[in-house]
N, C-alpha and C positions, 0 to 999 in steps of 0.2 A: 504494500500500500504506500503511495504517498499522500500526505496530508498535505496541505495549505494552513496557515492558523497566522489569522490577521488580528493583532491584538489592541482592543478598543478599550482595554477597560481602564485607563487614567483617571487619574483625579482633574484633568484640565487647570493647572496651580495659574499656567502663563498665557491660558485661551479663555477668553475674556467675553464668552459666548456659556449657554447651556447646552445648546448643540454641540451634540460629539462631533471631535475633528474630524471624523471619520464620514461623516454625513453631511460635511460642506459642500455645497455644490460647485458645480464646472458646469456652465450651460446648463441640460437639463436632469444629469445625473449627478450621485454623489460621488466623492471619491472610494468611498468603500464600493458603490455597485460597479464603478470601471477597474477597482483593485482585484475582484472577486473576476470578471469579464476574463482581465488579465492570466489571471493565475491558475481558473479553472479548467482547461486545455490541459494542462499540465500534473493535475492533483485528481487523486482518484474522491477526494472528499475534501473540501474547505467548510471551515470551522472559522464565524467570529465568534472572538474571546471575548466576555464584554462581563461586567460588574453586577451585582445586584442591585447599585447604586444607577446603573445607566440603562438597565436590560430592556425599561419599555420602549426605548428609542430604537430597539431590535427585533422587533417582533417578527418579521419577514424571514430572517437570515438564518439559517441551520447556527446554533450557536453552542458554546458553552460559557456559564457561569460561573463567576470565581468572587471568590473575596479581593479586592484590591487593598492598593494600598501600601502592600511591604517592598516593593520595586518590581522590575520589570522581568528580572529572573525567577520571582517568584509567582509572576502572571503565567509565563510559560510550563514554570515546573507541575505548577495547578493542571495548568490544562494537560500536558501528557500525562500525569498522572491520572486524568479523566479517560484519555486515549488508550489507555496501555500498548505502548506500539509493542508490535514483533521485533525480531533483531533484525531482518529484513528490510524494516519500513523506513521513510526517508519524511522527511517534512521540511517545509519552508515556512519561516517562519518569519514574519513581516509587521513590522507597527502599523498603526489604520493612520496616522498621521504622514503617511508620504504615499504619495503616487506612484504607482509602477506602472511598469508599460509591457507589454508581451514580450519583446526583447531581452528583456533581463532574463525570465526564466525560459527562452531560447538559448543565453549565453549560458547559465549556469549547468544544466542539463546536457548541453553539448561537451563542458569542461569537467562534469560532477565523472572521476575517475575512482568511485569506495572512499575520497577522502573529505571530512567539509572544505563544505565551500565558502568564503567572506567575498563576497565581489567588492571593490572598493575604485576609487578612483583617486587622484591624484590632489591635492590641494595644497598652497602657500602656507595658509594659517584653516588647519584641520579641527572644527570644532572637540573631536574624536578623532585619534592618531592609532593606525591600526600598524602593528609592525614585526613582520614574519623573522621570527629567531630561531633560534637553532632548534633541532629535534623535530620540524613541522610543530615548532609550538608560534603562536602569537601572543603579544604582550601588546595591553590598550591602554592608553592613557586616556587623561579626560580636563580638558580645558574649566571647566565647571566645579571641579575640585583642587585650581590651583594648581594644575601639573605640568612640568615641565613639555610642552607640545613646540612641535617642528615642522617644517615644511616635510608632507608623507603624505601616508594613505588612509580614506576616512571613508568608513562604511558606509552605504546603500539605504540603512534601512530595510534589508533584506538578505535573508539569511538561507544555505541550502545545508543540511545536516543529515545524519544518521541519526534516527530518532531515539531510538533505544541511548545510544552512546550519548546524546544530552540528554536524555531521561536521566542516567545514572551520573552525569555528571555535576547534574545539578542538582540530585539528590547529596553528593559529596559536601559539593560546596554548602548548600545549606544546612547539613549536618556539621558543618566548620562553623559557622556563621552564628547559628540559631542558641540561645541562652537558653537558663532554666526555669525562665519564666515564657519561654514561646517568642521570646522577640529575635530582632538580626543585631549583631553588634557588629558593624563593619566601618572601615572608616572613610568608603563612600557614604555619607548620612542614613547610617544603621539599616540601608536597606539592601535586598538583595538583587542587583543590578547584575541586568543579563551580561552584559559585557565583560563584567568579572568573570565570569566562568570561565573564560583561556587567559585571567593571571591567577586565577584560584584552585584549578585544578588541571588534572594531566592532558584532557581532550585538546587533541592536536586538529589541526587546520589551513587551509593554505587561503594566501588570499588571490583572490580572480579579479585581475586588474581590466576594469570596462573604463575605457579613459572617452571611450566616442559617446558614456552614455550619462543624461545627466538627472542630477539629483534634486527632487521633486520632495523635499519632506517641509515642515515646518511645524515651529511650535507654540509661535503668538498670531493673532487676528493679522498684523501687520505681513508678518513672512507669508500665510497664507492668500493674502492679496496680491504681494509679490510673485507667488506662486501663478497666479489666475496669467499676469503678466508673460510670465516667460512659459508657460503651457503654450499658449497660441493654436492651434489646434487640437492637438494631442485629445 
């Protein structure tokens, strides 16, 4: 199997709207119904992830429900944990705040050889610094935490995996993480941040550099206008 899991369920802290980002519109669709258009060719099943706090704004869409809240590694790990993949199954997994376009999971799929996939593209000043070291491991940094960031490679918003192998990877990490009272203590602000999973544990990856393809995400009312901007047809 491969899944699709477009992940909607934020708290919107910097989107300045009650509409999920995910359900802004472009012309006459939202960004989730051309995200899903996108993706679906390619998944044998897409899944939005969405909150108990945001679910009625989802009622059309095959979904699952999670508690949010504790970060975005822990949105994911909820939801395969709902999936139980096989060791077989592959999944993509995608924030509802960026756009994709068919091309991506054409590149990914063409490049996906048994190992992850991080497609990334090139940037001066990389919000997220994605940067392949030794062993097929990646190590990220993050502008947002004060980190030292470089001109390099800065993810997609979109992600192509072995499901099982982040299923148990993220069970790791959160077993590292999780106190004894059920919280995260980590020192990206105590939550557990998907991204951390290749500095927190062993899952290797390589990154899939799409330099022709460009990056559609955003996370205020503004960037997402900007966005409307440089879409042009799409």
């Amino acid at each position: 199997m491969i899944y699709g899991l477009i992940i909607c369920a934020g708290r919107q802290s910097r989107f300045k709207s009650e509409t999920p980002k995910a359900l802004m519109k472009i012309g006459d669709e939202t960004i989730l119904d051309r995200n899903i258009k996108a993706m679906s060719p390619f998944c044998d099943k897409v899944f939005v992830i969405c909150s108990f706090q945001n679910e009625k704004y989802f009622d059309a869409e095959d979904k699952i429900i999670i508690e949010s809240g504790k970060g975005s590694g822990d949105a994911v790990w909820q939801a395969l944990e709902r999936i139980k993949p096989k060791t077989e199954d592959l999944c993509f997994v995608q924030w509802g705040d960026s756009l994709q376009r068919p091309e991506i999971f054409k590149i990914l799929n063409k490049n996906f050889s048994g190992v992850n996939l991080v497609p990334c593209v090139y940037e001066e000043k990389p919000y997220v610094q994605i940067k392949q070291v030794e062993n097929g491991k990646l190590n990220v940094s993050f502008s947002k935490f004060n980190e030292e960031i470089n001109p390099g490679f800065h993810d997609l918003s979109v992600f192509y995996l072995k499901a099982l192998d982040l299923l148990d990877n993220l069970r790791k990490f959160r077993n590292k993480i999780l106190d004894n009272n059920g919280n995260y203590v980590h020192k990206h602000g105590n939550e557990m941040e998907f991204l951390d999973v290749f500095n927190e544990t062993d899952i290797k990856a390589d990154v899939c550099e799409c330099d022709s393809y460009q990056d559609f995400s955003f996370n205020t009312v503004e960037q997402f206008y900007d966005l409307l901007k440089r879409s042009g047809n799409i």
